[in-house]
N, C-alpha and C positions, 0 to 999 in steps of 0.2 A: 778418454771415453772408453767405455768397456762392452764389451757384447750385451752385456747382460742391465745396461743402466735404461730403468724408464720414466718417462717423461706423462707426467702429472697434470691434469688441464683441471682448471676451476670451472664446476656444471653452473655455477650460478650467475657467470657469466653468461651462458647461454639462453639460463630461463630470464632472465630479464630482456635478452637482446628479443624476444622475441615479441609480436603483436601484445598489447596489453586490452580486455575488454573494453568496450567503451560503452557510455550509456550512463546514465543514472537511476534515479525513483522512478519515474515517467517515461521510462524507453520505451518504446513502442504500443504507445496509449493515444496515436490519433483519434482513430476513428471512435476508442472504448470511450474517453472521456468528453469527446463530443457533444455539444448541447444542441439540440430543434432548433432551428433556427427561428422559432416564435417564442423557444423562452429566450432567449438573449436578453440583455440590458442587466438591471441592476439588482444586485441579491434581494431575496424578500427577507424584509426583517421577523415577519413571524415566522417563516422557515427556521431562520438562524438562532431566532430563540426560544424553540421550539422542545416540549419537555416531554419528557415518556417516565412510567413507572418501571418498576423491578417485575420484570416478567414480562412484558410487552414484545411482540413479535415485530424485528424491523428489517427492512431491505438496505440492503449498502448499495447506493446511488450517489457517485459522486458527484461533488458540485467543483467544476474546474475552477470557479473562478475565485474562488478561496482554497490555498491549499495547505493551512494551519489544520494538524488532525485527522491527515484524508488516510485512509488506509490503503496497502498495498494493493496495486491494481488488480492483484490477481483474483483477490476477494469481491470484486463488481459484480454485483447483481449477486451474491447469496447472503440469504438471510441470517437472524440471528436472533438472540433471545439476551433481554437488557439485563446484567448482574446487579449494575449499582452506578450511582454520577460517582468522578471524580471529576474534581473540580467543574470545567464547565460541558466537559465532554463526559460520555458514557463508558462504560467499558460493557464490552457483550460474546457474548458465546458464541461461535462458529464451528459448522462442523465441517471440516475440510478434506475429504474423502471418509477415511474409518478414525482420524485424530480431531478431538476438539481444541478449538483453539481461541483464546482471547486477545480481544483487541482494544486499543483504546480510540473513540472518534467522536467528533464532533460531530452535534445534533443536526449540522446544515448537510452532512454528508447520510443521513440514515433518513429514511419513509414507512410511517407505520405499515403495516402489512397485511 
């Protein structure tokens, strides 16, 4: 061994040893996705098939107990403005500080406005 030999560690070892995030889509959306306790029971079916045109102004209101199409929590409660259906969902305009942005959601998650 020589004065001068140095000894090598692998960093990636490190970054992995460490806490990894936890959580998913829904992390901390008690309270946000919460329903009244007088709508409870069972989805309304005109809700869920419920249609809008190109142009129509709607609120993103989720509905917990269907979560096929819901959009990111963070979008709750801002509005938006309908581009066009695909398929059975909508896709709509959001303006999310100074960027707009598109999303795609089903009809039981939007309220006209």
């Amino acid at each position: 061994m020589s004065f001068f030999s140095v000894t090598f560690i692998n960093t990636s070892f490190f970054l992995n040893a460490m806490s990894q995030r936890h959580g998913g889509f829904k992390r901390k959306t008690r309270h946000k996705f919460k329903k009244y306790y007088k709508e409870k029971g069972k989805i309304s079916i005109t809700q869920f098939l419920s249609e809008f045109k190109e142009g129509d102004k709607v609120i993103l209101k989720a509905e917990p107990a269907y979560q096929k199409g819901m959009y990111y929590p963070r979008f709750h409660g801002k509005t938006g403005v309908i581009l066009r259906k695909k398929g059975e969902c909508y896709e709509l305009m959001i303006k999310d500080y100074k960027k707009e942005k598109t999303l795609i959601v089903h009809p039981i998650h939007l309220k006209k406005a």
